[in-house]
C-alpha positions as a LaTeX table, in Angstrom:
\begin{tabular}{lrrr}
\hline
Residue & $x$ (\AA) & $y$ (\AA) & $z$ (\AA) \\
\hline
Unk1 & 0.00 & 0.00 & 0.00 \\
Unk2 & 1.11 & 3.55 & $-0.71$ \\
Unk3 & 0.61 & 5.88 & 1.64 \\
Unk4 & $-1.06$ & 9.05 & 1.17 \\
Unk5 & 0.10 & 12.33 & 1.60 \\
Unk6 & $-3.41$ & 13.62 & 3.44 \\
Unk7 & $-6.18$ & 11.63 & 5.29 \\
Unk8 & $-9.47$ & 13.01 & 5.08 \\
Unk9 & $-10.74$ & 13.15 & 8.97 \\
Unk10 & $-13.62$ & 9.72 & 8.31 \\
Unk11 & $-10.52$ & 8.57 & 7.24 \\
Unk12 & $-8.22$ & 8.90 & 10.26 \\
Unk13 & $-11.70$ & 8.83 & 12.38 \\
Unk14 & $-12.18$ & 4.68 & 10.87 \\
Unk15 & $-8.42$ & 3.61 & 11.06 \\
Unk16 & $-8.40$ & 4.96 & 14.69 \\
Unk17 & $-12.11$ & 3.38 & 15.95 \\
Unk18 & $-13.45$ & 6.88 & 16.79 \\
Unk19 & $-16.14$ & 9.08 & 15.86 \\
Unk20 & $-15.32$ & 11.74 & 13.13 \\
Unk21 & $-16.58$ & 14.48 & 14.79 \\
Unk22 & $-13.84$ & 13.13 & 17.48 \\
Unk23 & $-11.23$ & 14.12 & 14.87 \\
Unk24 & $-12.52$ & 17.74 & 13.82 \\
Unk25 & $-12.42$ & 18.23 & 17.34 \\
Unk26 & $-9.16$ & 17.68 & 17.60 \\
Unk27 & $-8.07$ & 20.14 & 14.73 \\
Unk28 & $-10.43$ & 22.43 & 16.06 \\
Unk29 & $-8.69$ & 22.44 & 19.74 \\
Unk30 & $-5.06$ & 21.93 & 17.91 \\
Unk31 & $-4.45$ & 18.60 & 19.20 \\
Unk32 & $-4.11$ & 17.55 & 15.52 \\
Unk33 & $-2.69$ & 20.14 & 12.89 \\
Unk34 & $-4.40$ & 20.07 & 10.05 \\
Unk35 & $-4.71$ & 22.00 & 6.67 \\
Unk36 & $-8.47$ & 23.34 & 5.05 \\
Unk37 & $-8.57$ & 22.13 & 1.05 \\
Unk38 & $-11.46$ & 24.73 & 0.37 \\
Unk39 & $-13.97$ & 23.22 & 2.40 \\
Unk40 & $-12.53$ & 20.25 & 3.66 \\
Unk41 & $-10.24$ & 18.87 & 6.20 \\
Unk42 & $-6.85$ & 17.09 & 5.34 \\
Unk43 & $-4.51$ & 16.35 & 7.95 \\
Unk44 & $-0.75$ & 15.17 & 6.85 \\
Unk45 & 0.40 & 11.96 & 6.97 \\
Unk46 & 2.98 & 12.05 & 9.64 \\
Unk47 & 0.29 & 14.06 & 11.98 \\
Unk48 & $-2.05$ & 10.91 & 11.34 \\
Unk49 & 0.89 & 8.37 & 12.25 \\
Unk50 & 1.84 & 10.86 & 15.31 \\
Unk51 & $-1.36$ & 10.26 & 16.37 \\
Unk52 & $-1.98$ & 6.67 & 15.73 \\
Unk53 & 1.35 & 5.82 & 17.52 \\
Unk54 & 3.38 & 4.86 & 14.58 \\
Unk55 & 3.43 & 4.77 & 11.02 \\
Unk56 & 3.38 & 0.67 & 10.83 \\
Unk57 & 0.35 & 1.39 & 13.38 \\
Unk58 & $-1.96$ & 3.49 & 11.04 \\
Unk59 & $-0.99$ & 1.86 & 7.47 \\
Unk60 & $-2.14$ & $-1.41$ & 9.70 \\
Unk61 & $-5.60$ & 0.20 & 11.10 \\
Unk62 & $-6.16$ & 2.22 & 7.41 \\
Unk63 & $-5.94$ & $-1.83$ & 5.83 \\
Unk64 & $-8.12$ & $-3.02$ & 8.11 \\
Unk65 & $-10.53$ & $-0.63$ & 7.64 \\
Unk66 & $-10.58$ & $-0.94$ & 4.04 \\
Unk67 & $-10.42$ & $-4.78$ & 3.85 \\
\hline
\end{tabular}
C-alpha cells in the first residue's frame, strides 16, 4: 500500500475506531494540525501516524478498515 500524503478526517476517524466528529475536534482544539482544502479537512500523513502511535500502526488500522 502507498501511503497518502493527506487523510481526510472519516478517514483517520475509521483507522483509529473513533467518531469523526472526534477528529474535527481535535483540529479544532489543535491537538491535531491540520490543513483546510477549500472546504474540507486534510490532515498530513505524519500528523495521522503521530497520532496513531506509529506509522506501521496506522498503514495497519487504514488496511483493516478498508479490507
Amino acid at each position: 500500500m502507498s501511503k497518502p500524503v493527506f487523510l481526510a478526517p472519516e478517514e483517520l476517524a475509521s483507522a483509529l475506531r473513533v467518531h469523526p466528529e472526534t477528529v474535527r475536534g481535535w483540529i479544532r482544539s489543535g491537538k491535531l494540525p491540520a490543513q483546510k482544502v477549500g472546504h474540507l479537512w486534510r490532515i498530513p500523513w505524519e500528523e495521522a501516524a503521530r497520532l496513531a502511535g506509529s506509522e506501521a500502526r496506522l498503514e495497519k488500522a487504514l488496511k483493516e478498515g478498508r479490507g
